[in-house]
Biopython code that builds the backbone (N, CA, C, O; Angstrom):
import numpy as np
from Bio.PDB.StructureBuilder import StructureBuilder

atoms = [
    (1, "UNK", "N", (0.819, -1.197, 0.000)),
    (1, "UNK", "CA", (0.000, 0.000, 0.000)),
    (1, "UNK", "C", (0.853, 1.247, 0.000)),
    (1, "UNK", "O", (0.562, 2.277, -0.608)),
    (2, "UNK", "N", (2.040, 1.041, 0.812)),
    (2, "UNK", "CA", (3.196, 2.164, 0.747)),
    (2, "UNK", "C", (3.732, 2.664, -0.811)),
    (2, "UNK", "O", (4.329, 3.730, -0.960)),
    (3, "UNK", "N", (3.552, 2.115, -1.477)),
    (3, "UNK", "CA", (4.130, 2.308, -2.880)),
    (3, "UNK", "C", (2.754, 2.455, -3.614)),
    (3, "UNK", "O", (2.954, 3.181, -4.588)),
    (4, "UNK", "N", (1.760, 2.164, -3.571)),
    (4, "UNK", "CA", (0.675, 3.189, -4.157)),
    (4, "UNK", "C", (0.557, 4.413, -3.891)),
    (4, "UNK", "O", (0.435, 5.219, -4.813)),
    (5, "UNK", "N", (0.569, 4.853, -2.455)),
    (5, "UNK", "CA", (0.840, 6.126, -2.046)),
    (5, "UNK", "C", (1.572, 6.826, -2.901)),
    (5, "UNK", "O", (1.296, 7.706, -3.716)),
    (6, "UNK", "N", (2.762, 6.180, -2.514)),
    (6, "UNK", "CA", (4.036, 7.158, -3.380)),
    (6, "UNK", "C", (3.831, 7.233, -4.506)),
    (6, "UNK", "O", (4.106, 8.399, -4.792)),
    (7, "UNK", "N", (3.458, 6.641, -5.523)),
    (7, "UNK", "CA", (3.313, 6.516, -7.159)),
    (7, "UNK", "C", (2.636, 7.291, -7.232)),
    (7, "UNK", "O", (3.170, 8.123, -7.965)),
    (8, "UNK", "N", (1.183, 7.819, -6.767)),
    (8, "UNK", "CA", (0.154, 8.576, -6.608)),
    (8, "UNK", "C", (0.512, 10.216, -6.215)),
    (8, "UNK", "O", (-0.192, 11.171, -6.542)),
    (9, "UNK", "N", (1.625, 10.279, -5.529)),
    (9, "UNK", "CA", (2.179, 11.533, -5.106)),
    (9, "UNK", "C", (3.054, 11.836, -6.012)),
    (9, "UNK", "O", (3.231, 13.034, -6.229)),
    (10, "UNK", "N", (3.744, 10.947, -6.694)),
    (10, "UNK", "CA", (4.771, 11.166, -7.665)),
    (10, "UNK", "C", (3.757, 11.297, -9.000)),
    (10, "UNK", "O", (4.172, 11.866, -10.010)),
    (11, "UNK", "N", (2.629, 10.829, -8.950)),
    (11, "UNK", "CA", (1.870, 11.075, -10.706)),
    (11, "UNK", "C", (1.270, 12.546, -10.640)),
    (11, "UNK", "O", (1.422, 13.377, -11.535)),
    (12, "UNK", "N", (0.674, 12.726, -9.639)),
    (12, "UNK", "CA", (0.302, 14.099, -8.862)),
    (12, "UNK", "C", (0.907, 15.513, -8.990)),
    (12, "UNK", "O", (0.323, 16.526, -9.376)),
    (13, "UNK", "N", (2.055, 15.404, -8.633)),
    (13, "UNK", "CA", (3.191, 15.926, -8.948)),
    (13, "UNK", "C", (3.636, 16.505, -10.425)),
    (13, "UNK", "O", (3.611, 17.723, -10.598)),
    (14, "UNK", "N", (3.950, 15.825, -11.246)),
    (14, "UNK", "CA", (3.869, 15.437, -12.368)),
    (14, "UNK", "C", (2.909, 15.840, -13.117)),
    (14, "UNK", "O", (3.312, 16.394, -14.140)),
    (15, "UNK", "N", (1.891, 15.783, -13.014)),
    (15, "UNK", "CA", (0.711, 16.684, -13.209)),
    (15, "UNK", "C", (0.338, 17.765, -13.375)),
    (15, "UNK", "O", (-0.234, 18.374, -14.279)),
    (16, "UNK", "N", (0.806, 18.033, -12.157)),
    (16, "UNK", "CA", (0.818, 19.596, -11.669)),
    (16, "UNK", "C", (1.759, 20.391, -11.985)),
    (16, "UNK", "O", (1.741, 21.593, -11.717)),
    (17, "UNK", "N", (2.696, 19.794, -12.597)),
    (17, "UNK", "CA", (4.281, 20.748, -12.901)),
    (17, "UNK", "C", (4.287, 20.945, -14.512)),
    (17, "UNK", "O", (4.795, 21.861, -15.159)),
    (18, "UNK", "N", (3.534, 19.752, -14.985)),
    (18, "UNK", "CA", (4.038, 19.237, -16.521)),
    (18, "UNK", "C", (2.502, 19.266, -17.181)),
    (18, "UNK", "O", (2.269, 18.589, -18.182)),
    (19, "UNK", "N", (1.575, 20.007, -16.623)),
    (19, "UNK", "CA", (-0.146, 19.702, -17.233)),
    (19, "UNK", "C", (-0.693, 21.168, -17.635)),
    (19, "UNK", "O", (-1.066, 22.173, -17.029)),
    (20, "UNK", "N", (-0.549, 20.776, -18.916)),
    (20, "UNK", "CA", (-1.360, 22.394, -19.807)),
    (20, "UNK", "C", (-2.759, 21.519, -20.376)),
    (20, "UNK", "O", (-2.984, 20.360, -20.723)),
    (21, "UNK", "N", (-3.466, 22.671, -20.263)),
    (21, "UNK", "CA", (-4.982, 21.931, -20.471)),
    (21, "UNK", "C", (-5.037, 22.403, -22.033)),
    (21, "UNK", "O", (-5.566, 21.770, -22.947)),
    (22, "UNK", "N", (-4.414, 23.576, -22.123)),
    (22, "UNK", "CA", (-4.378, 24.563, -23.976)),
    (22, "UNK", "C", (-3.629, 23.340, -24.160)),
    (22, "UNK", "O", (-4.429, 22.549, -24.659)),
    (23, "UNK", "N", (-2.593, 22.818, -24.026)),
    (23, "UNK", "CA", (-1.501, 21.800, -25.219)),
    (23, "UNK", "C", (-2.761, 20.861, -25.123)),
    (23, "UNK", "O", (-3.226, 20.873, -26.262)),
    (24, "UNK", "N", (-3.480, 20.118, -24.397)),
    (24, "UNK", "CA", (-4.152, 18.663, -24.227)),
    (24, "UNK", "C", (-5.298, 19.531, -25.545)),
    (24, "UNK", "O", (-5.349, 19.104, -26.698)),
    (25, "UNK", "N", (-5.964, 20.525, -25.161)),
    (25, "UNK", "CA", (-6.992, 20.733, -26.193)),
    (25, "UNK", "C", (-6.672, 20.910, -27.921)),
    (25, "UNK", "O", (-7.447, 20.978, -28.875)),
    (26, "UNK", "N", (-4.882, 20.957, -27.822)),
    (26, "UNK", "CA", (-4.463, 21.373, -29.293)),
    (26, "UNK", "C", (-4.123, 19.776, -29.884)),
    (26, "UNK", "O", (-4.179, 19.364, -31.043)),
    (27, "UNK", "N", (-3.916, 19.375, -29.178)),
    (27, "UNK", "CA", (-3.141, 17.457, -29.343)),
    (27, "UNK", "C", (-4.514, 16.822, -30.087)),
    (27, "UNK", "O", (-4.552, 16.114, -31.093)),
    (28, "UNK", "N", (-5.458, 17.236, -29.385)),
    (28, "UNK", "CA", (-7.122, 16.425, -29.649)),
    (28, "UNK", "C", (-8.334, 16.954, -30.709)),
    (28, "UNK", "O", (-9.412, 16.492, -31.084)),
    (29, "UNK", "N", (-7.508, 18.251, -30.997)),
    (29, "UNK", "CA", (-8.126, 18.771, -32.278)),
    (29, "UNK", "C", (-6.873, 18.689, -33.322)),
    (29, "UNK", "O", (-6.996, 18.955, -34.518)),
    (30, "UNK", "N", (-5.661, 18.285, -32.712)),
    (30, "UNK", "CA", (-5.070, 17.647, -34.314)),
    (30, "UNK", "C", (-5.215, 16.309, -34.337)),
    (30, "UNK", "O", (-5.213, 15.649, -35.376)),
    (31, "UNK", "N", (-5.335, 15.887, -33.295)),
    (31, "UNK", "CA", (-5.865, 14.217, -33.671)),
    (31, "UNK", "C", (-6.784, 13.478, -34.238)),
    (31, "UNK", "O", (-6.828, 12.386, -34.804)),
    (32, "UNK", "N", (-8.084, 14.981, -33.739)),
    (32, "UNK", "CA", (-9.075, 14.706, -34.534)),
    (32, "UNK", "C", (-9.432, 15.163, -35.686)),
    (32, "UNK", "O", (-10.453, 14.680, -36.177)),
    (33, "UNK", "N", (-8.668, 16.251, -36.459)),
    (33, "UNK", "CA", (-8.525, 16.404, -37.959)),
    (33, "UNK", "C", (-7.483, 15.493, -38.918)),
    (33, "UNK", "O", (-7.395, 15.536, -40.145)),
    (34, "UNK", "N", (-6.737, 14.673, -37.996)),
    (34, "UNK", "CA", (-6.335, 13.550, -38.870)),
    (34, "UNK", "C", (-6.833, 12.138, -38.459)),
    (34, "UNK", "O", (-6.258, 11.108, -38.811)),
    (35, "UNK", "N", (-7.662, 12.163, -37.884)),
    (35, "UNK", "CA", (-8.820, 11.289, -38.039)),
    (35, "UNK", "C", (-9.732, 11.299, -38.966)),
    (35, "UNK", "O", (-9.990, 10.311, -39.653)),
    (36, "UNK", "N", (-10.330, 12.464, -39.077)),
    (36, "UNK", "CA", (-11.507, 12.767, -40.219)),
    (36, "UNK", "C", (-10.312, 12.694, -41.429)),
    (36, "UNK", "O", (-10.631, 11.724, -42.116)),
    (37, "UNK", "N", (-9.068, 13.303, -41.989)),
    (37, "UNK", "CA", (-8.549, 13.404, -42.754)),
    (37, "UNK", "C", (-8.410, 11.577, -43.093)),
    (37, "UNK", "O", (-8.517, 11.193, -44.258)),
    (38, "UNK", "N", (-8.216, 10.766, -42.174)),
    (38, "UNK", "CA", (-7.921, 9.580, -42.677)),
    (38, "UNK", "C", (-8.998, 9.061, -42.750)),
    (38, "UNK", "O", (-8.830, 8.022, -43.388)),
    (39, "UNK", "N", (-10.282, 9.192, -42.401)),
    (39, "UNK", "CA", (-11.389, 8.370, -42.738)),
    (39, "UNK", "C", (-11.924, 9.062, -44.262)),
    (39, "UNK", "O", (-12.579, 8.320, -44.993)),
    (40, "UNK", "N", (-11.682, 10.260, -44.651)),
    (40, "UNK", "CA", (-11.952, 10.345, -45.736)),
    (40, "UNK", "C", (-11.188, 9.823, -46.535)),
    (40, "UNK", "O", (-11.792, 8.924, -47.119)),
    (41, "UNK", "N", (-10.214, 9.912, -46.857)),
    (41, "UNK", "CA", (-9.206, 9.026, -47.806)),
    (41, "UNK", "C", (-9.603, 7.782, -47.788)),
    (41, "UNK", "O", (-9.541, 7.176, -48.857)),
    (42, "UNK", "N", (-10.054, 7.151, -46.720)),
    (42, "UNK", "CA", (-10.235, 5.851, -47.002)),
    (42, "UNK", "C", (-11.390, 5.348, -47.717)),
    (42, "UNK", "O", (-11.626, 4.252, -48.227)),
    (43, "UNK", "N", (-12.178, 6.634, -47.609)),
    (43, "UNK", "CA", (-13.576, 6.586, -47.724)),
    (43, "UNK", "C", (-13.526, 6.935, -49.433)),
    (43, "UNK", "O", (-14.388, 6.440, -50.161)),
    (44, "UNK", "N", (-12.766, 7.561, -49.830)),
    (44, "UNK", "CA", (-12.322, 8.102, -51.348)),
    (44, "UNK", "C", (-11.679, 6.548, -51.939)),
    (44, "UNK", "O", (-11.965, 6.082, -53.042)),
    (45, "UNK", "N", (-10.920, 6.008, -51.109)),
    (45, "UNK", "CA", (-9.700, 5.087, -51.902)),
    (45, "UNK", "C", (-11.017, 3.592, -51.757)),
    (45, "UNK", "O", (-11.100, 2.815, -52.709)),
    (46, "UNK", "N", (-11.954, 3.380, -50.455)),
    (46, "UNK", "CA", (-12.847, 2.304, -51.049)),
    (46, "UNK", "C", (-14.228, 2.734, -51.900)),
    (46, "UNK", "O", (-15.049, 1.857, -52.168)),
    (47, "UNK", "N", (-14.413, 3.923, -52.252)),
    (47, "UNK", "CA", (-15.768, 4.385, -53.429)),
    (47, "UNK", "C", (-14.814, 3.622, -54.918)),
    (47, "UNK", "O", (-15.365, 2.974, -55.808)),
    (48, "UNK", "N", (-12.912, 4.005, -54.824)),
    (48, "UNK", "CA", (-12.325, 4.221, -55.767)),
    (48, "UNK", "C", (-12.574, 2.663, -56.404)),
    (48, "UNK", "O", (-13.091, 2.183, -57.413)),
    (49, "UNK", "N", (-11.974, 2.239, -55.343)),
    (49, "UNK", "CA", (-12.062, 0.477, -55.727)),
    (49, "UNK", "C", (-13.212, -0.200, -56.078)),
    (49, "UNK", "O", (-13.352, -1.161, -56.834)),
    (50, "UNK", "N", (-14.000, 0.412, -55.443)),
    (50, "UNK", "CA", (-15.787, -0.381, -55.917)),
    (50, "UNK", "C", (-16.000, -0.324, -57.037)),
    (50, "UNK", "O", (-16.244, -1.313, -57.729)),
    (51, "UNK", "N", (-15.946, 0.977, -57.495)),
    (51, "UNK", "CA", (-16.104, 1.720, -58.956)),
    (51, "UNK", "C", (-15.098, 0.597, -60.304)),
    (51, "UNK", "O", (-15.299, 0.139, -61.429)),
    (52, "UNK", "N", (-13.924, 0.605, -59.187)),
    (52, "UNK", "CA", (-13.202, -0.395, -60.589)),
    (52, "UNK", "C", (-13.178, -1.869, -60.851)),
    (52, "UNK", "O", (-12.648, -2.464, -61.789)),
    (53, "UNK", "N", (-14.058, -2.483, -59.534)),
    (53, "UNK", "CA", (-14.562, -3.971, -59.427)),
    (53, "UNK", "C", (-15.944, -3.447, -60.350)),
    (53, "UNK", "O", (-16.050, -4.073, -61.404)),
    (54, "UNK", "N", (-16.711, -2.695, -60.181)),
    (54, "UNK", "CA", (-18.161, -2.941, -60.621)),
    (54, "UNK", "C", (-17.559, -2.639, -62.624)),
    (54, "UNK", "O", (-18.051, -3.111, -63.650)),
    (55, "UNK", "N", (-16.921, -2.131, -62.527)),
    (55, "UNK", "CA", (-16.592, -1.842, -64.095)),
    (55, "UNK", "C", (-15.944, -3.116, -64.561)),
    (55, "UNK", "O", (-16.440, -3.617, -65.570)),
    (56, "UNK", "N", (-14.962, -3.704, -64.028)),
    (56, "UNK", "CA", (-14.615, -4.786, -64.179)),
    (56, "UNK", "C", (-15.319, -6.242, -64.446)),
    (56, "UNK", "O", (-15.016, -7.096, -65.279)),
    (57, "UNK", "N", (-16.431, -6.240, -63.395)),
    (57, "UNK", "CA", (-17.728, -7.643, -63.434)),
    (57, "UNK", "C", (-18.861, -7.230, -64.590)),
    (57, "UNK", "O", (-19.544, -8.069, -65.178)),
    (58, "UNK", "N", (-18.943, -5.764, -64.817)),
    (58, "UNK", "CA", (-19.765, -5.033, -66.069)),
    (58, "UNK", "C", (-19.192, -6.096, -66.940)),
    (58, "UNK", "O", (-19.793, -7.121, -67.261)),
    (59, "UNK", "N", (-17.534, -5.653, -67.432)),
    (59, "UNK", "CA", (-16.962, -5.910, -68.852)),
    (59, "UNK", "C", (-16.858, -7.736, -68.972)),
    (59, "UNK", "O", (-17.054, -8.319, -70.038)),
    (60, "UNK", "N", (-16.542, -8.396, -67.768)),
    (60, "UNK", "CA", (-16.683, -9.195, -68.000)),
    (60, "UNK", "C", (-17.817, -10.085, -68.201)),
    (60, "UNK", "O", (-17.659, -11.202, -68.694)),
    (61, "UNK", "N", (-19.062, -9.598, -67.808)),
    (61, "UNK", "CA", (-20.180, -9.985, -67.777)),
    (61, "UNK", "C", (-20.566, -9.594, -69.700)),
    (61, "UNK", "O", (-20.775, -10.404, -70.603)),
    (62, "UNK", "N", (-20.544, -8.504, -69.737)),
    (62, "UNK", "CA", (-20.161, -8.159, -71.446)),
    (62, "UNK", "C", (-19.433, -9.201, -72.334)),
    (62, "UNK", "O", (-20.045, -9.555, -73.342)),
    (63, "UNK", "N", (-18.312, -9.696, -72.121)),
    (63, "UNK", "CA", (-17.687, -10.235, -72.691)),
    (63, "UNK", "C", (-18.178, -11.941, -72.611)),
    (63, "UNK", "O", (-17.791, -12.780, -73.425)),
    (64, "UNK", "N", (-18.981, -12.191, -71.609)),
    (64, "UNK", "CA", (-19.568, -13.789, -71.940)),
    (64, "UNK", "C", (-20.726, -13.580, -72.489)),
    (64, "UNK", "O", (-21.364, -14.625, -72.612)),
    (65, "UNK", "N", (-21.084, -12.948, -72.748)),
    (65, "UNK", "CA", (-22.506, -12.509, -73.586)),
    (65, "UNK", "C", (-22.152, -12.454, -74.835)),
    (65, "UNK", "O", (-22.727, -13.256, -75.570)),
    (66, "UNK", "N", (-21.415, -11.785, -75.288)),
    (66, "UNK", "CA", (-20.516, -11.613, -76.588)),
    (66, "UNK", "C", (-19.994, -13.078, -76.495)),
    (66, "UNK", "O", (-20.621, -13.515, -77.460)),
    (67, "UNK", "N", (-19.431, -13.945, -76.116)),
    (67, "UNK", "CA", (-18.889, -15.170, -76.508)),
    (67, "UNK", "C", (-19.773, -15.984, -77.006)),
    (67, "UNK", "O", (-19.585, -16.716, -77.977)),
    (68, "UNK", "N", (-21.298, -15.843, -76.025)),
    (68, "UNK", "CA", (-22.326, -16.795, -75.783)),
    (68, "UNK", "C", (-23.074, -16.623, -77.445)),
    (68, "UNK", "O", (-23.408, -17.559, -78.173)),
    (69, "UNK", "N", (-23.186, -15.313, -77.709)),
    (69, "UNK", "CA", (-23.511, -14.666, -78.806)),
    (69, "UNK", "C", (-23.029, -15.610, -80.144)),
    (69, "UNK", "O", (-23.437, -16.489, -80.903)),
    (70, "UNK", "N", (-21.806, -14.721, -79.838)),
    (70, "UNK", "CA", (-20.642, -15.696, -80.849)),
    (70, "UNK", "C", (-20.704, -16.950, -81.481)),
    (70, "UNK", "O", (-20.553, -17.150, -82.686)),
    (71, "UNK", "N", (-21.017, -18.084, -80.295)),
    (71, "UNK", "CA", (-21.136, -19.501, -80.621)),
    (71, "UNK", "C", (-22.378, -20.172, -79.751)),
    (71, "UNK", "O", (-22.486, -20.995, -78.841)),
    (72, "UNK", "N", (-23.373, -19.230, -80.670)),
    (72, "UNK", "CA", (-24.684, -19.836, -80.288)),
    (72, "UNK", "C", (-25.339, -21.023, -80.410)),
    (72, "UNK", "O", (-26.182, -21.332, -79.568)),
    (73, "UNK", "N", (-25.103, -21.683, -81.259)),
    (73, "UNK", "CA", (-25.092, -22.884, -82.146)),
    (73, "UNK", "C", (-24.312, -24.258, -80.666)),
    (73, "UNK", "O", (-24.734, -25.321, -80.211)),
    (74, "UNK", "N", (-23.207, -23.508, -80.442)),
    (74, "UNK", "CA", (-22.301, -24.545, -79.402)),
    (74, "UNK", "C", (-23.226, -24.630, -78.221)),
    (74, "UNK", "O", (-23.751, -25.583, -77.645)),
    (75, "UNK", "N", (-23.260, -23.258, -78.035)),
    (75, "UNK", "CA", (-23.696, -22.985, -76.671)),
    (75, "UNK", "C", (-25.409, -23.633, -76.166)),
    (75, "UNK", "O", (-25.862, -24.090, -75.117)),
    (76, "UNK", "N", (-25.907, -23.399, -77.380)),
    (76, "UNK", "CA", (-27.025, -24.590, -77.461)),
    (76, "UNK", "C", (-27.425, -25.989, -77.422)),
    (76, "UNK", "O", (-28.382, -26.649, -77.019)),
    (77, "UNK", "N", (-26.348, -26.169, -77.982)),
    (77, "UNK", "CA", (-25.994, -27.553, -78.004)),
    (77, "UNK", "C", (-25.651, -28.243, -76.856)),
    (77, "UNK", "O", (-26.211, -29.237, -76.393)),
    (78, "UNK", "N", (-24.315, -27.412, -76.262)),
    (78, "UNK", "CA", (-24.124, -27.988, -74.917)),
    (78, "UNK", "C", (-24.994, -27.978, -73.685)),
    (78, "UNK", "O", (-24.889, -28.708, -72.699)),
    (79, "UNK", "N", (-25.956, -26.928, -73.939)),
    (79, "UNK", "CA", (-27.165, -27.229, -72.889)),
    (79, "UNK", "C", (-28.049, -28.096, -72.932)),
    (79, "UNK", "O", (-28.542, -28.615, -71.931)),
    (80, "UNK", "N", (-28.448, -28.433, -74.464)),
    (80, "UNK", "CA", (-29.377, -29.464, -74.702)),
    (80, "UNK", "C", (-28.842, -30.885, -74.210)),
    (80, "UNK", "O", (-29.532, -31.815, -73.794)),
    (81, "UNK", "N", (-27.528, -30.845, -74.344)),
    (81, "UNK", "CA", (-26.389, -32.030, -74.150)),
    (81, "UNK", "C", (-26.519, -32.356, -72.539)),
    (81, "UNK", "O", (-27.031, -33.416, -72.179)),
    (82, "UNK", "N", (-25.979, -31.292, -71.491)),
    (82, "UNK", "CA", (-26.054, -31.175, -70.648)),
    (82, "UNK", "C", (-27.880, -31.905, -69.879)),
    (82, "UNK", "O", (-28.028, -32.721, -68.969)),
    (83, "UNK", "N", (-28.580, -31.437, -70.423)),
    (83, "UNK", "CA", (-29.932, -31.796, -70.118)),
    (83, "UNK", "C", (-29.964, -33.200, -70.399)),
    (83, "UNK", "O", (-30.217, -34.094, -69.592)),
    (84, "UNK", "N", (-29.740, -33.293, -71.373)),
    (84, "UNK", "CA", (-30.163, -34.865, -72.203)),
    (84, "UNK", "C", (-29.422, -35.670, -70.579)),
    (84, "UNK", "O", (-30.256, -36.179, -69.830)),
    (85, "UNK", "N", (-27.837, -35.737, -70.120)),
    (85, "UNK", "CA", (-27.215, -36.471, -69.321)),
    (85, "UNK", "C", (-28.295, -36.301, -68.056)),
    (85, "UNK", "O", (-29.051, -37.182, -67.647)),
    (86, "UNK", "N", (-28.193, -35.203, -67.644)),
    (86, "UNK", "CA", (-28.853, -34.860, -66.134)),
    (86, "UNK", "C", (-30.139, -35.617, -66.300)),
    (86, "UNK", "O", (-30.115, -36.613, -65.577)),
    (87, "UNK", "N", (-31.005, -35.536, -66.833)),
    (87, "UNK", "CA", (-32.397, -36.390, -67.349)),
    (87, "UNK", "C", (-32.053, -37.438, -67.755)),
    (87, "UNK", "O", (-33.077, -38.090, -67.956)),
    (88, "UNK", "N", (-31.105, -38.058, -68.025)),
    (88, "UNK", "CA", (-31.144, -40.002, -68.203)),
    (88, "UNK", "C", (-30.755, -40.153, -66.845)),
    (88, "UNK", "O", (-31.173, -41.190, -66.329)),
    (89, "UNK", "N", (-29.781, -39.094, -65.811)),
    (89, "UNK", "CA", (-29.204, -39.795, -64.270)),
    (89, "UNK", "C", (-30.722, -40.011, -63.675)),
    (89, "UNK", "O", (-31.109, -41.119, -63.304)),
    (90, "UNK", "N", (-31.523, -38.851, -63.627)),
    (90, "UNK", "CA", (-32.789, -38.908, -62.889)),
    (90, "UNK", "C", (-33.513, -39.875, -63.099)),
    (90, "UNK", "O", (-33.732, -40.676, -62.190)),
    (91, "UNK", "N", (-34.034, -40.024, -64.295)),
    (91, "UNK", "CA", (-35.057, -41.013, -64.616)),
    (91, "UNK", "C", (-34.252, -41.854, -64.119)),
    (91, "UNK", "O", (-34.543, -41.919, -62.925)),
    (92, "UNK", "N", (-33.166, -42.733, -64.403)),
    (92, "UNK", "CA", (-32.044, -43.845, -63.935)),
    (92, "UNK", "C", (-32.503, -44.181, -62.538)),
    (92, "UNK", "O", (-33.255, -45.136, -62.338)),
    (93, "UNK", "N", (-31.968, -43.249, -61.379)),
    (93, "UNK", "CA", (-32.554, -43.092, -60.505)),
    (93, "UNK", "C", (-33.688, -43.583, -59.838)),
    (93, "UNK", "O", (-33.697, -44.401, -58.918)),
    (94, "UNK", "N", (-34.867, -42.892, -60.493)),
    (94, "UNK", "CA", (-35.901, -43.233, -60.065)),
    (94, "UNK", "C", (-36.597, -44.635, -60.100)),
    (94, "UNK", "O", (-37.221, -45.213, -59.210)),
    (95, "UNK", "N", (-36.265, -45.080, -61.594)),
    (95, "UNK", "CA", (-36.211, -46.647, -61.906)),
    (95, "UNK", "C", (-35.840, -47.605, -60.484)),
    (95, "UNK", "O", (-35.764, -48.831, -60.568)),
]
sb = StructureBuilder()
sb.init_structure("model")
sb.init_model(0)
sb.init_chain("A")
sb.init_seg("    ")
for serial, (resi, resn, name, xyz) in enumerate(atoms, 1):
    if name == "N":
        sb.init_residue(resn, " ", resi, " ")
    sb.init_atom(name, np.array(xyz, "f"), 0.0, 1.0, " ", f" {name:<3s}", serial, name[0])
structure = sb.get_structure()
């Protein structure tokens, strides 16, 4: 308990010699303009990135449409194909 005392008189101290309330209020309004300064940036740099994923899943979404386009004939085929298998497992199945 003797050495809580003292720590307590020595933080006290310390306090009182070394404690500006103007520096504590200038520390916490620059801390808190580079707070807001860093939540906006971040807030700029993830709008930035969304913007270049959603453009990205656009073009590629574009570009299988255009393929699908392309080789319509295949692409038909392989679904009808696809069906034909999946519908002999089932019926199989059910048998």
């Amino acid at each position: 308990m003797l050495s809580l005392a003292r720590a307590e008189r020595k933080a006290a101290r310390l306090v009182k010699d070394h404690f500006d309330v103007g520096d504590l209020h200038d520390q916490l309004d620059a801390l808190r303009s580079y707070v807001n300064e860093l939540s906006a940036s971040a807030g700029k740099s993830a709008s930035h990135q969304f913007g270049r994923a959603r453009d990205y899943a656009s073009d590629a979404a574009h570009e299988a449409e255009e393929a699908m386009k392309d080789n319509l004939a295949a692409s038909l085929l392989l679904a009808v194909g696809v069906g034909v298998v999946v519908g002999y497992f089932l019926r199989r199945g059910t048998e």
